[in-house]
N, C-alpha and C positions, 0 to 999 in steps of 0.2 A: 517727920510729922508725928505728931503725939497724938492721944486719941480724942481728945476735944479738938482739937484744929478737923481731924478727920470728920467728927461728928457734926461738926459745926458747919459744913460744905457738904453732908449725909454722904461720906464714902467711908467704904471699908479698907481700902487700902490707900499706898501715895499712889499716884495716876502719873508721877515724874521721877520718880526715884533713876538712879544714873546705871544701876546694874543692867547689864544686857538682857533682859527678862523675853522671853519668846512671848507669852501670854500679851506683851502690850506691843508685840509687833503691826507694826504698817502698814500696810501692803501699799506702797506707792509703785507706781507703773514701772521707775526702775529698780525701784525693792524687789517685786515680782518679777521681772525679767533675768535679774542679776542671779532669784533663786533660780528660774528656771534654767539657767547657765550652769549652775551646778549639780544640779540635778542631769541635763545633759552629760556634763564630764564624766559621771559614774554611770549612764544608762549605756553610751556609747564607748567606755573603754578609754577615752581621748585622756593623751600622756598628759598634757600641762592646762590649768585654770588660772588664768589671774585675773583677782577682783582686788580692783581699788578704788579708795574714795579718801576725803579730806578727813581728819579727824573727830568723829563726833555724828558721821554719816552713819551711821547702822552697822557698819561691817562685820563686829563682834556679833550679832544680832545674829544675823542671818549665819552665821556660820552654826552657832549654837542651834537655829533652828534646823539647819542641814543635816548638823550631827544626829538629833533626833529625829530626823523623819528616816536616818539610815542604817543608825548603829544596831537596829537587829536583821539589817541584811549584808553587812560589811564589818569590817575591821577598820577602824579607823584613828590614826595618830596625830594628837594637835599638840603641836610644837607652839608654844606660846613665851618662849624663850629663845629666839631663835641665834641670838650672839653668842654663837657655838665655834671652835673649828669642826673639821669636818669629822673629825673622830668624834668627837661627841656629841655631834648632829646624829652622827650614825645608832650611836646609844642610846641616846634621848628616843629615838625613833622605836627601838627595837624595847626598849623597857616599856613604852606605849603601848607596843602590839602584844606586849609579853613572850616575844620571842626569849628562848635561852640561847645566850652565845657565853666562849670563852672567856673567864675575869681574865685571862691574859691582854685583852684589848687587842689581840690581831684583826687588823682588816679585814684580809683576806678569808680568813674564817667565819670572821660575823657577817661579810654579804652572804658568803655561803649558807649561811643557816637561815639568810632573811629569803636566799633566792632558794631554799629549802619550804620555807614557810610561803613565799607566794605561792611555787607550784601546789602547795599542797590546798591551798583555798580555791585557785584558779581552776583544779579538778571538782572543788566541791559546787565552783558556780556562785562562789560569795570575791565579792570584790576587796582589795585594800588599798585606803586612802591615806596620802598622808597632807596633812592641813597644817599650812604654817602661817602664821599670823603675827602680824608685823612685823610682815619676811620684807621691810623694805634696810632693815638691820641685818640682814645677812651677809656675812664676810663672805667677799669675792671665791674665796675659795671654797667655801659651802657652799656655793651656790652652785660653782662649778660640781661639787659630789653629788649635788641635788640631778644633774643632767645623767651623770654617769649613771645614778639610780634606774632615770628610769628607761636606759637602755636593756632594764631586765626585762623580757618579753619572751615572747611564744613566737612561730610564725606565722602566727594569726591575730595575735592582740597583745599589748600591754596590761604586762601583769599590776602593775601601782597604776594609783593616779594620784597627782600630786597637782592641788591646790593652793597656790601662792595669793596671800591677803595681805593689803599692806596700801600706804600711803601713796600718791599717783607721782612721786619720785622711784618710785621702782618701777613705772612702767618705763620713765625715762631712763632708767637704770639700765633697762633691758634693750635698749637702743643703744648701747653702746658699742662698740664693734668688739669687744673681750668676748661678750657675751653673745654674740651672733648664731652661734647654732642653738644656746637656751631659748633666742627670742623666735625661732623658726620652729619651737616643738611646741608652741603655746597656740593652739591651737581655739580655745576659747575666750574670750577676753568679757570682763564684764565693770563698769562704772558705776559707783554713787558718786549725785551730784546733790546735792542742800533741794530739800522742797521748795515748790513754789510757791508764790501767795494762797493761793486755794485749799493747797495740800497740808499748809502750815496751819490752817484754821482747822479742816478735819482732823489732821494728825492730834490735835489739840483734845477734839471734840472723842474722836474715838478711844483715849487714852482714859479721860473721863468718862463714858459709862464703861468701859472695862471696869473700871473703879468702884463702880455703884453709882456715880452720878445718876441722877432721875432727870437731868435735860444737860445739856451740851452749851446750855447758854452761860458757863460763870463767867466767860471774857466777851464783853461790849466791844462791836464794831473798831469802835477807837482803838481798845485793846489789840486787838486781833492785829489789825494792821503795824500799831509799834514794834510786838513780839515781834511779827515778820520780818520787819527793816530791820529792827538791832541785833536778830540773830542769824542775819542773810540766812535765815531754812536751815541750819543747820540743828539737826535733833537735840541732841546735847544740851545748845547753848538754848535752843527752846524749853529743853526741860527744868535749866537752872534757870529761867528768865522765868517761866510760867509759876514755877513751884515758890518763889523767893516772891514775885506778887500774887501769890493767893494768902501767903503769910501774910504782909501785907495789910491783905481786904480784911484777914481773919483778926487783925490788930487793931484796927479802926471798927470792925463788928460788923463789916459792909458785906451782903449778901453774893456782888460781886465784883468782879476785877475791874477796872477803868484806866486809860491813859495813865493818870498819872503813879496807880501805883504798880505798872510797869517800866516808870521811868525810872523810878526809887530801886526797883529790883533789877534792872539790868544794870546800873551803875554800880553798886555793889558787881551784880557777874562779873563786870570788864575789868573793873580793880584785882577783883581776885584771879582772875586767866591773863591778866598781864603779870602779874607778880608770881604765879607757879613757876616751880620749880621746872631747870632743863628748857626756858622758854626761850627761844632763837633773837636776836635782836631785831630782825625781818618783823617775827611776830609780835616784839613790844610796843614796834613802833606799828603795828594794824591794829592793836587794844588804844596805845594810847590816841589814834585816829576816831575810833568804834568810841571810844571814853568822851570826845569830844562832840560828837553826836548825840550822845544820850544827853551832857549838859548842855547843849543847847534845845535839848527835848525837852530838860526841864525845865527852863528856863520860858519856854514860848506856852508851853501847858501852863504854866503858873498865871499867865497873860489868855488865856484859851484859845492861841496862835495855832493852827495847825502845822505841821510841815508841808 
């Protein structure tokens, strides 16, 4: 957004932009539960968290909000790259925490310096985390060094906690009987699922005046509800649907959003999220479904048909 489009809708910033920004966080009922799940993990010591959700759910969000509500009372390592083997899962890990281990790459050495460096926080009363994110990419055998990890412990508490985020095939993943002693130390479990109609109109609403909006009213009734249906709640695809019709409104000079130019704006999103790169044939064929709904949205708004 340029700064006449910005001015022209009186905000100071985009109110949709895609970056995981904490400042336009949500607080939906499982937004807040999911944080408070991880917030548990580190209060309580407990070895494993996994939080999942669909893509485009928050996840990245709240993680980022996590890290700052705790990195000045922990150590904490976010693997954001997780298609590692296990040895250089283990570096990745220890360059994060700034641990020094041998350039030799021995094993056996670098737990030692890492179960060096727990003990030595675990005395001072400061916790270390390690957060991986779109751990649902993790080679079977990392996953497996991920367990081994956090058999590092005291006999009173776990020294790590370890944080798995990721797509809700890894919680299936973790059903798998390979993995059966990983899924019995996951002691926390937490879900995003897509907002719901209500949620989706404030989510809307509070994103704009974070913005500077001076009222919550730029999408009409009509609006509200199409966003909803064509982005089944999903944040993301609400923010490219919402941001692409307020362009849009700003192009015809209209004050505010309306049905039809969120028909105009999610048919563009669906063309371009079905044609992204690395996109599953599963999910082409639920764009070109999604694609076939917006044209018949447009099609009946042209007529002022409702659905």
């Amino acid at each position: 957004m340029n700064a006449t489009y910005l001015d022209f809708f009186g905000l100071y910033d985009d109110p949709f932009r895609l970056t995981p920004d904490p400042a336009y966080y949500y607080p939906s009922h499982e937004h807040a539960n999911a944080l408070l799940s991880l917030d548990y993990t580190l209060n309580n010591r407990e070895g494993f968290c996994l939080l999942t959700g669909e893509p485009g759910t928050g996840k990245t969000t709240l993680v980022r909000i996590f890290i700052n509500k705790w990195q000045d009372q922990a150590e904490i390592a976010l693997i954001m790259t997780p298609r590692l083997s296990p040895e250089e899962f283990l570096q990745a890990i220890l360059d994060d925490l700034g641990v020094i281990f041998p350039l030799s790459g021995n094993k056996n050495d670098m737990i030692k310096e890492f179960r060096d460096f727990l003990l030595k926080h675990a005395e001072n009363g400061r916790r270390v985390v390690i957060v991986v994110d779109e751990a649902q990419q993790l080679p079977d055998a990392t996953l497996e060094e991920l367990r081994l990890l956090s058999n590092l412990e005291t006999t009173k508490e776990k020294l790590v906690q370890i944080i798995l985020v990721g797509q809700p095939e890894l919680a299936d993943k973790m059903e798998q009987d390979q993995f059966r002693q990983l899924n019995q130390r996951i002691s926390v479990r937490a879900a995003l699922s897509p907002l719901a109609e209500r949620a989706t109109a404030d989510y809307l609403a509070t994103r704009l005046m974070k913005a500077g909006g001076q009222t919550a009213t730029f999408f009409d009734k009509a609006a509200l509800d199409t966003i909803f249906r064509l982005s089944c709640g999903i944040p993301r695809l609400i923010n490219l649907i919402a941001s692409r019709a307020l362009m849009a409104a700003y192009l015809e000079g209209k004050p505010g959003v309306q049905e039809r130019q969120v028909v105009i704006a999610a048919a563009e999103v669906m063309r371009k999220e079905r044609k992204a790169p690395n996109t599953s044939l599963k999910k082409q064929l639920l764009w070109g479904a999604i694609i076939g709904l917006v044209v018949i949205a447009a099609v009946l708004s042209v007529f002022k048909i409702r659905l």
